[in-house]
C-alpha beads as a LAMMPS data file, in Angstrom:
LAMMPS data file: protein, C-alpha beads

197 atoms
196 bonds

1 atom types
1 bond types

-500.0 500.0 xlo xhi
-500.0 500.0 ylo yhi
-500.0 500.0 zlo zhi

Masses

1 110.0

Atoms # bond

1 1 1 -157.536 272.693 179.494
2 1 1 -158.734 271.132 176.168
3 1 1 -156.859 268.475 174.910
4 1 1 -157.148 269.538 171.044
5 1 1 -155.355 272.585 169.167
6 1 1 -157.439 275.403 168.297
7 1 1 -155.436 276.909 164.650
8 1 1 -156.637 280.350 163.828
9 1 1 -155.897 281.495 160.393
10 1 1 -155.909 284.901 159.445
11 1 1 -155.373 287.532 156.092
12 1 1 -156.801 289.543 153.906
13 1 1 -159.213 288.026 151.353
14 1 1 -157.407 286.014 148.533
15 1 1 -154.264 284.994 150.410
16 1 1 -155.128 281.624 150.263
17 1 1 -156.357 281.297 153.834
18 1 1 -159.078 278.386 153.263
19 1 1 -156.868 276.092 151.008
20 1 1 -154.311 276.071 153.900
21 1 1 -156.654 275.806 156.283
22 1 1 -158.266 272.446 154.463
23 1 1 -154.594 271.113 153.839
24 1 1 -154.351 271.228 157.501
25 1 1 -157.481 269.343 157.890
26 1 1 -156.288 266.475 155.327
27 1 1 -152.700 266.100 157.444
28 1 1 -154.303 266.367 160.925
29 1 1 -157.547 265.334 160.875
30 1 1 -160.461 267.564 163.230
31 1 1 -162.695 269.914 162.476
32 1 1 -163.114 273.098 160.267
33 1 1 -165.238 276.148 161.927
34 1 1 -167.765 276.922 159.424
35 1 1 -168.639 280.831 160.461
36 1 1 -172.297 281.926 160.979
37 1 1 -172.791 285.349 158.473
38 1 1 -175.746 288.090 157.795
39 1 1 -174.111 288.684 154.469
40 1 1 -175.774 286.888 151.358
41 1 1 -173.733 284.155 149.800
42 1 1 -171.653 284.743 146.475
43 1 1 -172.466 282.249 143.281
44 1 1 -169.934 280.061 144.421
45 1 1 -170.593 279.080 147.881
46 1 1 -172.679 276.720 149.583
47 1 1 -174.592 277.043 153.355
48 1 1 -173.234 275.201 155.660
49 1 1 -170.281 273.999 154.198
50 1 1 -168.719 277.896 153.316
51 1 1 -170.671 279.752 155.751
52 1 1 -174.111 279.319 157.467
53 1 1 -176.256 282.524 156.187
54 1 1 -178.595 283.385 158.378
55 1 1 -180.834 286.378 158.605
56 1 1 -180.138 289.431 161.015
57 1 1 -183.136 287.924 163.489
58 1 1 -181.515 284.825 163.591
59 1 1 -177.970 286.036 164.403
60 1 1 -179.470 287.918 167.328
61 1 1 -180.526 285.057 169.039
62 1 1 -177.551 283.331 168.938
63 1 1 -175.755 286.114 170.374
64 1 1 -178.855 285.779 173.103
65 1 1 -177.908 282.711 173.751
66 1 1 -174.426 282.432 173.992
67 1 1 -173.795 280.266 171.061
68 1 1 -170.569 282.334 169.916
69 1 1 -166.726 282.236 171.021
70 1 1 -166.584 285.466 169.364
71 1 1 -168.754 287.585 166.811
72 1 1 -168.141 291.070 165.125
73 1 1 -169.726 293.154 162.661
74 1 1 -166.948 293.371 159.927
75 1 1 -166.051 296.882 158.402
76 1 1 -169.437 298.153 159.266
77 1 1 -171.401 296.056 157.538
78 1 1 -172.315 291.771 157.702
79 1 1 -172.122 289.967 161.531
80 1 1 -169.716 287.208 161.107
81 1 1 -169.254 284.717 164.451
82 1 1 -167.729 281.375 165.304
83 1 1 -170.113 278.898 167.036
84 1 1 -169.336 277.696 170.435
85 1 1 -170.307 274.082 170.373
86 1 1 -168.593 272.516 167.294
87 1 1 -165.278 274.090 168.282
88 1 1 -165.364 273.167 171.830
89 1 1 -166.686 269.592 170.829
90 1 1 -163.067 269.424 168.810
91 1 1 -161.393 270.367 171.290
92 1 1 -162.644 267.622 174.154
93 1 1 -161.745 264.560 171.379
94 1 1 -158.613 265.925 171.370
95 1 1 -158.858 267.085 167.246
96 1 1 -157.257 269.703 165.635
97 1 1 -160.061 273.094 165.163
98 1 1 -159.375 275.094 162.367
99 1 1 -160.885 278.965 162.573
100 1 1 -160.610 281.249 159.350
101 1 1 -161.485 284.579 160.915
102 1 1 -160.788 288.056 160.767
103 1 1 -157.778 290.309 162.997
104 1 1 -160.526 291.028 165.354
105 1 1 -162.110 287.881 165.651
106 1 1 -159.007 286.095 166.367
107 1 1 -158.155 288.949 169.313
108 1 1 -162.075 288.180 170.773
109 1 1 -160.568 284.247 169.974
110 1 1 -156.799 284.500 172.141
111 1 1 -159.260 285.787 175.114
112 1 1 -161.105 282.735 175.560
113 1 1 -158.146 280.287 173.852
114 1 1 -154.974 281.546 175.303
115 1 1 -152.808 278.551 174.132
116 1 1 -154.365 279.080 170.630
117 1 1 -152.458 278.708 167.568
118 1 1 -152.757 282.075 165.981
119 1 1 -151.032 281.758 162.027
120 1 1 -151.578 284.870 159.863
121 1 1 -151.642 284.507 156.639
122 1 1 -149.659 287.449 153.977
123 1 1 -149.449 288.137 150.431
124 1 1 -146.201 289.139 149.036
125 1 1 -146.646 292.268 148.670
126 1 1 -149.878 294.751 148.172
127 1 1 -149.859 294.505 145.020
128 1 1 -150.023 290.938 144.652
129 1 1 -152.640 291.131 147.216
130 1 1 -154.621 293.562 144.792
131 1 1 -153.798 291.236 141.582
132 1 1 -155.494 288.417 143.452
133 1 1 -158.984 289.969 143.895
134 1 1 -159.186 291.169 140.612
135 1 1 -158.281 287.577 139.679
136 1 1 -161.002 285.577 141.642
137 1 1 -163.575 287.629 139.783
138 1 1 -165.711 287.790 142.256
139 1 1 -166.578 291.777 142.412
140 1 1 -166.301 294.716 140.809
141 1 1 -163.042 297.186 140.466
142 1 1 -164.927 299.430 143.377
143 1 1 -165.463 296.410 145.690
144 1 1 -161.801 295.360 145.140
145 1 1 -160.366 298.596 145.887
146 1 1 -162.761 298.382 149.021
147 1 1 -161.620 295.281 150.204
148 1 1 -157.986 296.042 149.057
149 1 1 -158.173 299.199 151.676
150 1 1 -159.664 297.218 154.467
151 1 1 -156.919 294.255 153.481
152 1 1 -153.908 296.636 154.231
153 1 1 -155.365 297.852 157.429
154 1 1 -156.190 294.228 158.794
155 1 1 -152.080 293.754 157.817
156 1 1 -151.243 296.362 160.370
157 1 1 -153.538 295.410 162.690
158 1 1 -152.170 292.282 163.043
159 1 1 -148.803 293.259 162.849
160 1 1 -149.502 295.312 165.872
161 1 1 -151.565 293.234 167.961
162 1 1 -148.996 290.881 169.182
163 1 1 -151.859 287.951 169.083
164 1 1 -150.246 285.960 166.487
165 1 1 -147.615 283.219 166.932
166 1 1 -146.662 283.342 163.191
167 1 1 -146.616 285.323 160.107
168 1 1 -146.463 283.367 156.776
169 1 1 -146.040 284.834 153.473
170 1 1 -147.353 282.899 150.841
171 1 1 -145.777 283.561 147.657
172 1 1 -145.680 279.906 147.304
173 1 1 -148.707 277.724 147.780
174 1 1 -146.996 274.578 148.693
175 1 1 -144.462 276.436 150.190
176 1 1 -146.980 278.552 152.961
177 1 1 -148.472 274.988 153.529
178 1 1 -145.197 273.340 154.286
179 1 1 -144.722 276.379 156.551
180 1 1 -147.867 276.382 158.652
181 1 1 -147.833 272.142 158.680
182 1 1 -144.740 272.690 160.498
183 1 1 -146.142 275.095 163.035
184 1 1 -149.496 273.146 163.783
185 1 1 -146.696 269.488 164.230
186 1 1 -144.326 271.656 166.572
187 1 1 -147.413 273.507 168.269
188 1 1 -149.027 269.420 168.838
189 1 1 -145.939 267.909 169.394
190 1 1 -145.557 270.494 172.116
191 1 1 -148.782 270.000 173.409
192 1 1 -147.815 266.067 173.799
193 1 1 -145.277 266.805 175.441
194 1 1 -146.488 268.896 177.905
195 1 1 -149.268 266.618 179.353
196 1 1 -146.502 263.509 178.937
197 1 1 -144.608 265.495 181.511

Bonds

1 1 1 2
2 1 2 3
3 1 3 4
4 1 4 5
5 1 5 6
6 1 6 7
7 1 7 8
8 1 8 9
9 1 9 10
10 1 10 11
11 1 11 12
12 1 12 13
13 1 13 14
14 1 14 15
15 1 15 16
16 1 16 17
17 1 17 18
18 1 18 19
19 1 19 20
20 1 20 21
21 1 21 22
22 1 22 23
23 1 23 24
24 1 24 25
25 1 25 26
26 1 26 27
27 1 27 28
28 1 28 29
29 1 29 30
30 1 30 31
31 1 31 32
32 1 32 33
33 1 33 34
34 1 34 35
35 1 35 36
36 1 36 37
37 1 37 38
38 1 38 39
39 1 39 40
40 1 40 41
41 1 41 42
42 1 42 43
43 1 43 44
44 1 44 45
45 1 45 46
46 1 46 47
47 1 47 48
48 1 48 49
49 1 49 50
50 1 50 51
51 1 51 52
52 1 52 53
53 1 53 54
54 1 54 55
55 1 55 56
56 1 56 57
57 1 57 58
58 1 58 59
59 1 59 60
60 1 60 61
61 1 61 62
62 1 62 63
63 1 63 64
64 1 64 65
65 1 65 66
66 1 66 67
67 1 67 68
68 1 68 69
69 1 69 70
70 1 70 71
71 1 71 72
72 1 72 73
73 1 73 74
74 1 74 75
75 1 75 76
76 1 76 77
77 1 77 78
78 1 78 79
79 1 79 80
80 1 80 81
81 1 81 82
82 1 82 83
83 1 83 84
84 1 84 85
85 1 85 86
86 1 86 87
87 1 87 88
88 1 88 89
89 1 89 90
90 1 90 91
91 1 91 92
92 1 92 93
93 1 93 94
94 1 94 95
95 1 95 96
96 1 96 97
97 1 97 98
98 1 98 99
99 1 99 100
100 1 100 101
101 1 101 102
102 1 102 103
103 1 103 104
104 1 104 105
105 1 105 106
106 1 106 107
107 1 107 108
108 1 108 109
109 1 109 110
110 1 110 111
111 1 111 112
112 1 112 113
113 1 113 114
114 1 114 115
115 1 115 116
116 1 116 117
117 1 117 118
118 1 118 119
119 1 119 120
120 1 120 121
121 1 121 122
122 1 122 123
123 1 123 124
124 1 124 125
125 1 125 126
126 1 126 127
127 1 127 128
128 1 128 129
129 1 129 130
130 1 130 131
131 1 131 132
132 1 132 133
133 1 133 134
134 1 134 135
135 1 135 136
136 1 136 137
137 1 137 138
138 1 138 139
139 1 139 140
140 1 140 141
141 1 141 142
142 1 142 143
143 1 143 144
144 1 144 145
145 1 145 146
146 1 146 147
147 1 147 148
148 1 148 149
149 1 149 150
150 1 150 151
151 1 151 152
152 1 152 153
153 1 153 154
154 1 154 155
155 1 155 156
156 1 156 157
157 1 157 158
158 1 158 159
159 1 159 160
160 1 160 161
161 1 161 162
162 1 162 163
163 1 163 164
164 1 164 165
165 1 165 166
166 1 166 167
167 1 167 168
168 1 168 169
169 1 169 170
170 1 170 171
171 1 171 172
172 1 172 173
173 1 173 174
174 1 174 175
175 1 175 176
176 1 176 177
177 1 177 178
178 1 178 179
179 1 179 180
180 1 180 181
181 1 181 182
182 1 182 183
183 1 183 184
184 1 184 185
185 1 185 186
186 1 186 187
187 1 187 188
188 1 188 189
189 1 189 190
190 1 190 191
191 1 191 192
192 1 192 193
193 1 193 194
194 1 194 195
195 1 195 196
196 1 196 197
């Protein structure tokens, strides 16, 4: 078994997934996951550091060779999937990893990472969730409604599931973080524990 925590965060876009998930990062330490993608990057984010874009062709041969714990084609459209190596690298130094992945992604995840964190992450309410994208400005009123409909299904999804630990509703930034800090302290104090004992 690895020595390190493996976090998974999960929610619809614009919950405020990724801030947590670096707040984590600054408290514990370890490693962020950055996802591999086919989808082109928006104006705002950078390879390698958001995402790594790569091109169909190149996606394919990591599949081909294994390099993913888990990869999905998301609502029909871009591959999205978590490399292998960085994670499991984590992991052995004992570090927290941090994964910001979809409902499905984190079910391929709890598979291979039984004692896996799994945090998910919920607006308020749906329409908060809807004010949000049309706040980050990001895409246009059909796109949001798009993503808005897929949002609400992911919700149920992972209310269903049973895969998650936790459900956190952040209608409070430092409130949400407070919450999930606690869960990743109690999850490693656990983990102490157990291989003290």
């Amino acid at each position: 078994m690895a020595a390190g925590l493996l976090l998974v965060l999960s929610g619809p876009s614009g919950v405020g997934k990724t801030t947590i998930a670096h707040e984590m990062l600054r408290r514990f330490g370890g490693h962020f996951s950055v996802s591999a993608t086919t989808r082109a990057p928006t104006n705002e984010e950078k390879n390698g550091v958001d995402y790594s874009f790569v091109s169909p062709e190149i996606f394919q041969q990591m599949i081909d060779q294994k390099l993913f714990i888990e990869f999905a084609q998301v609502f029909g459209r871009s591959w999205y999937g978590t490399p292998r190596q960085p994670v499991d690298a984590a992991l052995a130094r004992g570090e927290l990893a941090v994964l910001d992945i979809d409902v499905q992604g984190a079910e391929l995840v709890r598979d291979k990472y039984p004692d896996m964190l799994g945090i998910f992450i919920l607006p308020p309410s749906e329409e908060s969730l809807l004010t949000r994208l049309r706040q980050r400005g990001r895409e246009d009123e059909s796109a949001i409604q798009r993503r808005f409909r897929e949002s609400t299904v992911e919700m149920q999804r992972a209310r269903d599931n049973g895969i998650y630990n936790a459900f956190v509703i952040n209608d409070d930034l430092s409130a949400a973080i407070e919450e999930v800090s606690c869960l990743v302290a109690e999850k490693l104090k656990s983990r102490v524990a157990q291989r003290a004992g």
